[in-house]
N, C-alpha and C positions, 0 to 999 in steps of 0.2 A: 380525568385528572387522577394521577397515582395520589393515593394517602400518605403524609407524613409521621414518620416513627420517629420522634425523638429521644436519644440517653442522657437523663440527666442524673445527677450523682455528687458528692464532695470526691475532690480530691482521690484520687489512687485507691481508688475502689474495684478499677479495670472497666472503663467502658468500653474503651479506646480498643480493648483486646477483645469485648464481647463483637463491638463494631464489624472488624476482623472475620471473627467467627460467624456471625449473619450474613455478610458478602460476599465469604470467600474470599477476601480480599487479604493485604496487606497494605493499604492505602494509609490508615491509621498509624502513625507514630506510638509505639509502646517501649516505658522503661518503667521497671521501679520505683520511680519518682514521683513524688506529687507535683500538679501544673505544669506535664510537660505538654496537654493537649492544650492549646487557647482561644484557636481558632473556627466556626464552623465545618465539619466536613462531612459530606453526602455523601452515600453512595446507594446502588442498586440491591433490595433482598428480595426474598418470595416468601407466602406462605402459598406451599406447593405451590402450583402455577401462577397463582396473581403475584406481579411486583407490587413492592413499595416502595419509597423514598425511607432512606435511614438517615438518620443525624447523629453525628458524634459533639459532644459541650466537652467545653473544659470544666473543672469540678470550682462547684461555688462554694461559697467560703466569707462568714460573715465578716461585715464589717469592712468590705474589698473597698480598699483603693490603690489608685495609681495602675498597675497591668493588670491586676486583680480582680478592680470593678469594671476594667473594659473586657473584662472573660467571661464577669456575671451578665454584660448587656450582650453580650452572642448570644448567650442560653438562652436569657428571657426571650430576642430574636425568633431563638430556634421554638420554646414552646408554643410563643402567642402562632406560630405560623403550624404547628403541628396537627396532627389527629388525634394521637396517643402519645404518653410521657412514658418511657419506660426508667422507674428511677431505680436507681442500681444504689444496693450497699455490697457492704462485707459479710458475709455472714462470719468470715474468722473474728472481725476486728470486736462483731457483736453491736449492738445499737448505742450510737453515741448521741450527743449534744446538736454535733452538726446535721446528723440525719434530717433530726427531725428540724431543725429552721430550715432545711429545705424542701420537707414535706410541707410546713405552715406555708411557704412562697412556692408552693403547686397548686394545695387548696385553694389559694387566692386566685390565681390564674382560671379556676373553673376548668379543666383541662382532664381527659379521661387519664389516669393514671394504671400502669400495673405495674408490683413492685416486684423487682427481680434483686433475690438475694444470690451474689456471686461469693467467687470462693470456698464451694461447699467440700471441696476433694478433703478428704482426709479427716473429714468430723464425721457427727452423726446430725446429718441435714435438721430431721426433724425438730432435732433441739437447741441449734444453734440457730434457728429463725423464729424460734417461739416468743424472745423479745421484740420481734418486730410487727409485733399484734398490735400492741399498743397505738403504732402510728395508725390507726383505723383504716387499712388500704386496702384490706382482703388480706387473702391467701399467697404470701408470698412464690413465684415461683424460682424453683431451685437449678442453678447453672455453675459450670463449674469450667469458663467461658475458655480458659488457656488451652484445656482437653476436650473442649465442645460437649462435653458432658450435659445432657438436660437441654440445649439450645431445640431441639426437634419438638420438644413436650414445649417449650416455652413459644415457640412460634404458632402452635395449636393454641394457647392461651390469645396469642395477639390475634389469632382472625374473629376472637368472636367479642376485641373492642370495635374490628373496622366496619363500616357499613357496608350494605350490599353493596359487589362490583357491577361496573355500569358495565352494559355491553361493549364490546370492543370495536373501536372504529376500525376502518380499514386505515392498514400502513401507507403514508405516502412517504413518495423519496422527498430524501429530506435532502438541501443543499449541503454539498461539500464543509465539515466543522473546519474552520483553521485552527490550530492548536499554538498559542502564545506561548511561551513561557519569561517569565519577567524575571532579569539576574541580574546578582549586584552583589557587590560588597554587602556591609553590615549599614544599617542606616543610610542606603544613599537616597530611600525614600519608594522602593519598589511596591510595598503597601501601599501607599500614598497615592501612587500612581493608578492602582488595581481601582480602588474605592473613588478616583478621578473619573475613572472612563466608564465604572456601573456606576455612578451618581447616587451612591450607597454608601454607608459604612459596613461593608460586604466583611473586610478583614481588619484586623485589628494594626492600627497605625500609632505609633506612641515613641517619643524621641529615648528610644533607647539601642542601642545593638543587642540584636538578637530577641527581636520581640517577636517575630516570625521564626517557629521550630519547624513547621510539618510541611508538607506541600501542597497546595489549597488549590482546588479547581473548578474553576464560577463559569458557568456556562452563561452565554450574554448576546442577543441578539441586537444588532445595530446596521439599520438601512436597508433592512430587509435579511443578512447577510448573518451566519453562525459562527460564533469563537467559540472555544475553552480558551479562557483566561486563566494562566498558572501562574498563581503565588508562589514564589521560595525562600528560604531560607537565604540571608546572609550568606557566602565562601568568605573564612577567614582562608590567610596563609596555616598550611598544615603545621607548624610550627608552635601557632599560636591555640589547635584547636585540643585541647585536654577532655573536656567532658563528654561521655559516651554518645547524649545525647544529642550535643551538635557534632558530631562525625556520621549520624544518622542521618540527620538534618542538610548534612553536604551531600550525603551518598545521592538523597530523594531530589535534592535540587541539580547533580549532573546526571542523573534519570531523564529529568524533566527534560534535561535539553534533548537528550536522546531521542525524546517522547515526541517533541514539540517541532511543527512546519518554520517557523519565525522566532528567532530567538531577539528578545528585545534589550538589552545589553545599558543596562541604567549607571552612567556614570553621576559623578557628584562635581559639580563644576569649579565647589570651592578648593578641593583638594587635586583635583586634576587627572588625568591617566597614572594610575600608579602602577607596581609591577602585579598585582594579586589581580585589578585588569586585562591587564595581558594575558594570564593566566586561564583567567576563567574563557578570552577571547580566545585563548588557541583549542581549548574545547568546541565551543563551538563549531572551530574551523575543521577539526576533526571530523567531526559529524556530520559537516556536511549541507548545516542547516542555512534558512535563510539569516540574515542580520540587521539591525535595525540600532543604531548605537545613538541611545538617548541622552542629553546631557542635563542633567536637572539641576535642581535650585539656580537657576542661573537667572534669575531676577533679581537675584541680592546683589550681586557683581558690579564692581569700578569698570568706566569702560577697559580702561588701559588692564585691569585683568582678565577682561571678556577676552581681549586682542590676545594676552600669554596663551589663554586655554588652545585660543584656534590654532594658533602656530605648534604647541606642543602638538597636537593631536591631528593637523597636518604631516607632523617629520615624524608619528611615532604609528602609524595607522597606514602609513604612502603601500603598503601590502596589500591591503586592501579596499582598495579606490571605488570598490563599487557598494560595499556601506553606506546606507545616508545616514548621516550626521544630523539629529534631530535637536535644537535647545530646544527645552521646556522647564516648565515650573509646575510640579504634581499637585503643588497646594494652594495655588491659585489659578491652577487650569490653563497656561497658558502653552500655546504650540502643540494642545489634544488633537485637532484635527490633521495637521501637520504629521503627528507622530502614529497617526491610523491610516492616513494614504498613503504613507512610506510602506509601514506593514501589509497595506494591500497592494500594493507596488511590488513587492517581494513575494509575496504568495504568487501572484498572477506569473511575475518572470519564473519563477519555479515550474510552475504547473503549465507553461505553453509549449505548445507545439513547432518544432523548428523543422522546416519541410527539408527532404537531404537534398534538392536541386537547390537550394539557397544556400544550405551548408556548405555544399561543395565546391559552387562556385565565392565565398569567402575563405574558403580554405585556399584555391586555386590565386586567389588575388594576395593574400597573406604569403603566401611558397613564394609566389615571383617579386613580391618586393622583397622579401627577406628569406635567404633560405639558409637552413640549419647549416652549421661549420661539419666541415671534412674530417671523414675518421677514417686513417688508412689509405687517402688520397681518392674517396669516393664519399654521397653525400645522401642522405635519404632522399626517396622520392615519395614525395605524399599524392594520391589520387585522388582517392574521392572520402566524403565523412555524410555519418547520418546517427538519428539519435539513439542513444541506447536506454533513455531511461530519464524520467523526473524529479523532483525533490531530492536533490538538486538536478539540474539538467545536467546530462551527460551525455558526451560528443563521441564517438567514434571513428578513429580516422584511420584509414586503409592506405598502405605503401608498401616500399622494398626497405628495407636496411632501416626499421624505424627502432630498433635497438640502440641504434648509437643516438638519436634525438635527447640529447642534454635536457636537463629539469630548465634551464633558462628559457627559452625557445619552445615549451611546455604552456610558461606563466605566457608567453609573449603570445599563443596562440590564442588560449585562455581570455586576454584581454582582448584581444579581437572579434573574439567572436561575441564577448559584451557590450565591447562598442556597437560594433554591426546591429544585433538585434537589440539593443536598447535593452538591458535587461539589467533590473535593477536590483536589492538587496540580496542576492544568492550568487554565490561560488557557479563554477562551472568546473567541471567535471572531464578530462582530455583521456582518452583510451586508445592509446595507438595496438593496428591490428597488423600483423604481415603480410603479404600474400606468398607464402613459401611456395615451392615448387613440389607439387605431390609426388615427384619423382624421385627426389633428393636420396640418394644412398640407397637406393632401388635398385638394383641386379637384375637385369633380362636375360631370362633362360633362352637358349636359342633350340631352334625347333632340329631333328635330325638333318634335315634338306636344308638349312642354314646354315648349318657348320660343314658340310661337303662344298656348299658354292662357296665357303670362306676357304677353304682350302685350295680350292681350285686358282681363286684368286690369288694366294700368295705364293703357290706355285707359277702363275704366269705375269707375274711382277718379277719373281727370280730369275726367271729365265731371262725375260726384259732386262735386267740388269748386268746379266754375264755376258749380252753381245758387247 
């Protein structure tokens, strides 16, 4: 079992950037800002070859209520489960007030602490951490986490909190991770939903827009089987998004889908498919991913507006017919299992195997009930098809003249061949291939002895013609 490093810290001290700098990563959300971190986030460091577990807190801060105190209970979270706290100040800012009630709620915890003082570029180290004797912690070590400065000497400090490494098991294969990503508007409940299906309060859920900044990734085993479950941020319409920090917030959440096998696409039932839906749905469709379109809070619902929602989203969705349409309720659990056999519905049609003799012959039965319209008084002729590729599946189909094949007749094959093999929450993927003629605009040199018997020949056609 790797050891856990937790950063704990107030407020805009830079964990979030130390985090960064430990994993090589840019997973961590970093601004300027105080409380733009809120949520737990993990990730992979070393001290030289042994990994660890990292944890990024949002910074605590007395007296938290409301999103505040549900920041402080991630941390608490993140320590009680730790090995080592690395609690991070400022050395610019110098030792404040707040420091130290976070130092008193360490000591309480019983928890190995080393105190890492950030910020140090551009002072004189030594004396700008001379006030942080006082919190009784040791010897602060000194980083200067934005330019990595000191991180190499501070990771030589954290191997000798951790205890001996246990030998190393051998690696087994691990099953295939499916990779979720959960999107939505602002509030439609996607937190809600995350902290549903781990039967935790994993991420922070609280009725407000925009309680989720960063992109939060809980690895989760269920039924034997491996997810990443990705939390995201809210998409507003670009119009409405001004603050730096949520245009960051959107950048990580269409990552995610980029990122992600199943995109699980959480509507709000009260409010209906709106256009900033569609929006975020033609990303997906981009990309290529599986889909999974949840309809939450739909418990609260009159029947007679249950009935509006299906009909709207019947005539505004008829594009993509091979979506399941999941109602659920994230905050009383209802349609959980339903909306994880959809998603393993979608992985599995993704990831199979379509053999080209089945292919082909659906392809063959597709041409002869319906075949593409005439261009130039000729019409394609399709052969044969076989797969080129999965997540999402992708078809290849082999003919003459498949240039002219219109984008209609595209979609029309597309849905055939989802019909045919039952294949549920993913797009299908149509690649027409030609078979040109390797000849085409090729000149044959004629040999000496070939252009004499040509000659011969049109001399005794001439003659032939003058009797």
């Amino acid at each position: 079992m790797l050891p856990v490093v937790a950063i704990v810290g107030r407020p805009n001290v830079g964990k979030s950037t130390l985090f960064n700098a430990l994993t090589r990563t840019r997973d961590a959300l970093v601004a300027d800002l105080p409380g733009v971190t809120r949520d737990r986030q993990y990730g992979i460091s070393r001290v030289g070859e042994r990994p660890l577990v990292l944890v990024d807190t949002g910074g605590l801060v007395s007296g938290a209520e409301g999103i505040d105190y549900l920041t402080a209970h991630q941390v608490h979270q993140a320590v009680e489960e730790s090995t080592l706290v690395l609690f991070v100040v400022s050395a610019r800012d110098g030792l404040t007030a707040a420091d130290e009630e976070v130092a008193e709620v360490l000591r309480q915890k019983g928890v190995p602490v080393l105190l890492v003082a950030n910020k140090t570029d551009g002072l004189d180290a030594d004396v700008a951490v001379a006030d942080f004797a006082s919190l009784g912690l040791g010897e602060a070590a000194q980083v200067a986490a934005a330019h990595r400065r000191g991180v190499e000497k501070l990771m030589g400090r954290v191997d000798e909190f951790l205890p001996p490494a246990e030998p190393e098991e051998p690696e087994e294969d691990e099953p295939d991770r499916r990779r979720l990503a959960i999107v939505g508007r602002p509030n439609v409940g996607k937190s809600t939903l995350v902290n549903r299906l781990l039967g935790e309060e994993r991420v922070m859920a609280f009725d407000m827009p925009g309680t989720t900044r960063d992109t939060i990734t809980v690895q989760w085993n269920k039924n034997g089987l491996e997810y990443d479950l990705i939390d995201t941020a809210g998409v507003r319409r670009r119009a409405k998004v001004h603050d730096a920090v949520e245009k960051f917030s959107v950048i990580k959440a269409l990552q995610a889908i980029e990122r992600a096998h199943v995109v699980i696409l959480v509507l709000d039932a009260r409010e209906g498919l709106t256009d900033q839906d569609m929006t975020l749905l033609s990303h997906v469709l981009e990309q290529g991913r599986g889909l999974v379109i949840a309809v939450n809070k739909w418990d609260g619902l009159e029947d007679d507006h249950r009935k509006q929602v299906l009909d709207e989203l019947d005539r505004k969705l008829d594009f993509v017919p091979w979506a399941r349409r999941v109602r659920i309720s994230a905050l009383h659990g209802t349609g959980m299992d339903i909306l994880l056999r959809a998603v393993n519905d979608a992985w599995e049609s993704a990831t199979r195997e379509l053999p080209t003799s089945a292919l082909t012959r659906v392809l063959i039965k597709a041409f002869e009930a319906h075949q593409p319209p005439m261009k130039q008084g000729r019409t394609a002729r399709l052969r044969f098809a076989h797969m080129g590729g999965k997540m999402p599946p992708r078809i290849v189909v082999h003919g003459n003249r498949v240039d002219t094949v219109p984008v209609s007749y595209r979609r029309y094959l597309e849905n055939t061949f989802i019909k045919a093999f039952k294949l549920s929450g993913t797009p299908v993927i149509i690649d027409f291939r030609s078979g040109d003629n390797p000849y085409k605009d090729r000149r044959n040199t004629l040999t000496e002895r070939q252009v004499k018997r040509r000659k011969r020949l049109k001399k005794f056609t001439s003659r032939k013609k003058g009797r």
